[in-house]
N, C-alpha and C positions, 0 to 999 in steps of 0.2 A: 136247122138248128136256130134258134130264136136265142134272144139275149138271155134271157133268167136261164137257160142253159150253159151262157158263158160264165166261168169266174171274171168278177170284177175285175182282177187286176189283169187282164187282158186287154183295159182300157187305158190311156192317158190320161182320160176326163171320166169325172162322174156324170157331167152334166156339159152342152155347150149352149149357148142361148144365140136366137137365131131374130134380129128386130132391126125395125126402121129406126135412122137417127136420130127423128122427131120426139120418139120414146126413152131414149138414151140414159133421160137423168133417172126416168122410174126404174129401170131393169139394170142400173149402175149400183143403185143400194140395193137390189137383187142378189146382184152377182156379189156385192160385199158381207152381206147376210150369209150370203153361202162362205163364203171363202171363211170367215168367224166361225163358223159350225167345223167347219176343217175340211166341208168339202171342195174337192177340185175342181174347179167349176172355169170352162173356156168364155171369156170375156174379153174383148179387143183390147181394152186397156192396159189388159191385166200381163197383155204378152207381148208389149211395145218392144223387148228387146230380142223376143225371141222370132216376133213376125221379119224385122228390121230385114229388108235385103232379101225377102223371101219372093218368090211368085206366087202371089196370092191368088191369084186363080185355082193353082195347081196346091195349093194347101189348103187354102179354105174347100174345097170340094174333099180334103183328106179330113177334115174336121169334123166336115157334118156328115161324112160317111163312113167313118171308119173310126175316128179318136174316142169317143162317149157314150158312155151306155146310153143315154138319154139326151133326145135334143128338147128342149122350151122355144116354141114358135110362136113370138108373141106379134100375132095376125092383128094388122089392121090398115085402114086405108090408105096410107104411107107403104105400109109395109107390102101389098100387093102392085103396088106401082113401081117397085125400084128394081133395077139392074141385079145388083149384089142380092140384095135379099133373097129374089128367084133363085139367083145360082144358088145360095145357100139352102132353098128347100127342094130344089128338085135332086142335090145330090141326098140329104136329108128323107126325102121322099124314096130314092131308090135302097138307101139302105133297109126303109120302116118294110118296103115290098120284099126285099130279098130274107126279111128274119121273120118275117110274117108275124110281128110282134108290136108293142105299142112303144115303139121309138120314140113319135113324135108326139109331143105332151103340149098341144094348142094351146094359146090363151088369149083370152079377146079383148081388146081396147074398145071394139067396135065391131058391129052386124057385117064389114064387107066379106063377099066370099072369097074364099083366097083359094086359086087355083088347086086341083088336084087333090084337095080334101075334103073329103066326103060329110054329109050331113051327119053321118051317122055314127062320127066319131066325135068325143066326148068333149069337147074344149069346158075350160075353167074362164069365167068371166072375172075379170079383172076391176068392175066395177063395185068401188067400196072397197076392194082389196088393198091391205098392205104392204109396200115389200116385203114387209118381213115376216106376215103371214102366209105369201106365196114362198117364201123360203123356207119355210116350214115344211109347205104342203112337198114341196120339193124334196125335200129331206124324208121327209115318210114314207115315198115315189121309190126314193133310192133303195133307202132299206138297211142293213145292219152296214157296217163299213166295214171296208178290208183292211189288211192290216199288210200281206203282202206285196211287195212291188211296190209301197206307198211312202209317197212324200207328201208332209201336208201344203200346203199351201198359203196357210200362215202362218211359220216356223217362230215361234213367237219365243220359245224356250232359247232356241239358238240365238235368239237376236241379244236376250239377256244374258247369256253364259257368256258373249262378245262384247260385251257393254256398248252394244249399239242403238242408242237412240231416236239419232236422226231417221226420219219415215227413208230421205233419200238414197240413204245409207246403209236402211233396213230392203230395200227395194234390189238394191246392189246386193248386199249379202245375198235373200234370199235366190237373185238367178244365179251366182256361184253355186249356192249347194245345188243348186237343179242340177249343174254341169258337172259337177262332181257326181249328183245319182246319176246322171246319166253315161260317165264313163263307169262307174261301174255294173252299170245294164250291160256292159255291150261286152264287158270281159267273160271268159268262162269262169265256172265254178273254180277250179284249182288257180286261177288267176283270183281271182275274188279270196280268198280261203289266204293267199300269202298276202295280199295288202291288209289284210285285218290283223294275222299275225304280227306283221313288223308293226305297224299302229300298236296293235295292246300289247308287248311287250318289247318295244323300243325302250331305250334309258331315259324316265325321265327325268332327269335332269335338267334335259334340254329343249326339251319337249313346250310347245309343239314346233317353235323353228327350225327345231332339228332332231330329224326323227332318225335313228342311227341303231343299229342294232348287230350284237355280233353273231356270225354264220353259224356260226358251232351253237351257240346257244338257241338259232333259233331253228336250227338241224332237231335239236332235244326237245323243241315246243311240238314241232308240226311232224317229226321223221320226214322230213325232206331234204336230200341231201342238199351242199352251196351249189354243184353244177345246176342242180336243177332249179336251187331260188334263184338263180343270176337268170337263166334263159326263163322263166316266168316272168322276171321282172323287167326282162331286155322287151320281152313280148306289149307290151303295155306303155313302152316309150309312146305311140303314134295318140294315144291318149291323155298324153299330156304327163306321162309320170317319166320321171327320170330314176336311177340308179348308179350308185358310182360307189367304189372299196375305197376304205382306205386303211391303217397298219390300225392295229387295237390303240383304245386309250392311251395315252401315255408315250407314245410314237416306238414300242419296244415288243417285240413278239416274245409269247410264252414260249418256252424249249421243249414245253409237253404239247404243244397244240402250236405247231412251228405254221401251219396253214390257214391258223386262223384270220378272219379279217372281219373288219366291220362292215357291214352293210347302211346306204346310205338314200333315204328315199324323199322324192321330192316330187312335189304336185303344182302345177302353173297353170289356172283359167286363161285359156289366148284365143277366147272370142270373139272375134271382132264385135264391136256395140257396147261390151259390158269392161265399163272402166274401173282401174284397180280401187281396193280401199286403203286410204293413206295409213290405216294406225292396223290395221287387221289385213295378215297376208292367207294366201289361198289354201296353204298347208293346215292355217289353225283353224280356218272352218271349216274344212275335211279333218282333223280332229274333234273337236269340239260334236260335231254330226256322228261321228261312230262311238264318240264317249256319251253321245247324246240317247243313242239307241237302245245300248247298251243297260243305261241307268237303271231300269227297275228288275233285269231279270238276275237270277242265280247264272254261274259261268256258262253252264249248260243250256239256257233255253239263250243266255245273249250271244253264243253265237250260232243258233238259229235265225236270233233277230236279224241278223247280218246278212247272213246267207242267204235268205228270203225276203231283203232290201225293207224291211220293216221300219221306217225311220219316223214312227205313231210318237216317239219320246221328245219329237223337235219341235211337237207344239202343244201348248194348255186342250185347247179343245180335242184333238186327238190323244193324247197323253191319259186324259182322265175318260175319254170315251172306250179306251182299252181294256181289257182286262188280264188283269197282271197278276 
């Protein structure tokens, strides 16, 4: 099976880029070209909090062989002399032989030959090129974008609906909602299906600090009975979400609905590396991201969007490259 066989979102990355340091600052507006267009694209910099504490040996060989449809192997005489670089093409290298496909998308600074790749594969010279015409050519490479399983990578819609402007700020935000899609990758479907429910019809009121919602009412949304929202919602604790009752509004039970209670849902990023934001807590931008999703569709296809981690609405360049 070769890549153009796989669906997209069976990747993390659209792209990883694979260079000597000495190159750094040209394949830096690179990797920023791409990240503006909305694609995903693995760049060192770009993942200082999420490499932090990692065994890079043992990830970076997960990167260039497994994370992205596509590696950029930007060859040159630096880049055939160094330690890491190798690592990073021979695991690179093993993937392009195992799909039998064009994995590796060369591009040359310079005439050196770089081990293991053959004359007869196609590299792009990079003289006279501009980052941001190689981000182009890169973009074209990729192909139409996905929509499922997708976060963009410059959430730029979220960062305004948060009124965050600080870049640092904006840096912080953006690895919260990663860890927020990424707890909700890891839940099953019928776990995914009741956090969307309590989200879009919680009371707001209170919203988004306090996201509360009563059993019985949302028994009537989804036909799930409260035994079963409580063990779906206990299930999803180790994720970082908490659950807790408490008596209906007004601290008094109905005598017709003597059972009812409120349901009480709460989300905490406990990262280690990714420090809190003072004015915006973890709840409102796991809100704000599924109101975010949600935005352009009718009831019907938004919670499609959900269910298929479609989160194309959290940034301008995705947002408007979608079709809605």
């Amino acid at each position: 099976m070769t890549d153009d066989d796989l669906p997209a979102s069976d990747f993390e990355f659209d792209v990883c880029l694979s260079f000597a340091g000495e190159q750094r600052a040209y394949v830096e507006e690179v990797a920023t070209h791409l990240r503006e267009k909305g694609i995903r694209v693995f760049f060192d910099d770009f993942e200082r909090a999420d490499l932090w504490g990692k065994d890079l040996y043992e990830h970076l060989a997960y990167i260039y062989s497994r994370a992205a449809r596509y590696c950029v192997l930007f060859a040159s005489k630096e880049y055939a002399e160094k330690v890491w670089t190798s690592h990073e093409r021979r695991n690179a290298q093993a993937r392009a032989l195992e799909d039998h496909g064009d994995y590796v998308l060369p591009a040359r600074f310079d005439d050196t030959e770089i081990p293991g790749l053959r004359d007869t594969i196609k590299y792009e010279p990079l003289d006279g090129v501009s980052p941001g015409e190689l981000a182009s050519l890169i973009e074209k490479k990729i192909g139409p974008r996905q929509t499922e399983n997708f976060l963009p990578p410059q959430p730029d819609r979220l960062f305004e609906a948060l009124g965050i402007e600080d870049q640092e700020k904006q840096e912080i935000a953006s690895a919260k909602a990663g860890k927020f899609f990424s707890m909700l990758q890891r839940m099953s479907s019928d776990e995914r299906s009741i956090v969307f429910a309590v989200f879009k019809n919680a009371c707001p009121a209170e919203l988004p600090e306090n996201v509360h919602i009563s059993a019985d009412y949302l028994r009537r949304t989804t036909g799930v009975p409260p035994v079963e929202q409580k063990a779906l919602l206990a299930a999803i604790r180790p994720l970082g979400f908490g659950c807790s009752t408490r008596e209906p509004d007004g601290g008094h039970k109905d005598e017709l609905l003597p059972d009812d209670e409120m349901l009480v849902l709460t989300w905490d990023d406990m990262s280690v590396g990714i420090p809190p934001l003072k004015d915006v807590g973890d709840l409102e931008i796991a809100d704000e991201m599924l109101r975010l999703a949600c935005e352009p569709y009718c009831s019907a296809c938004a919670e499609k969007a959900l269910m298929t981690l479609n989160f194309t609405g959290l940034s301008t360049a995705t947002f408007q490259a979608d079709d809605h």
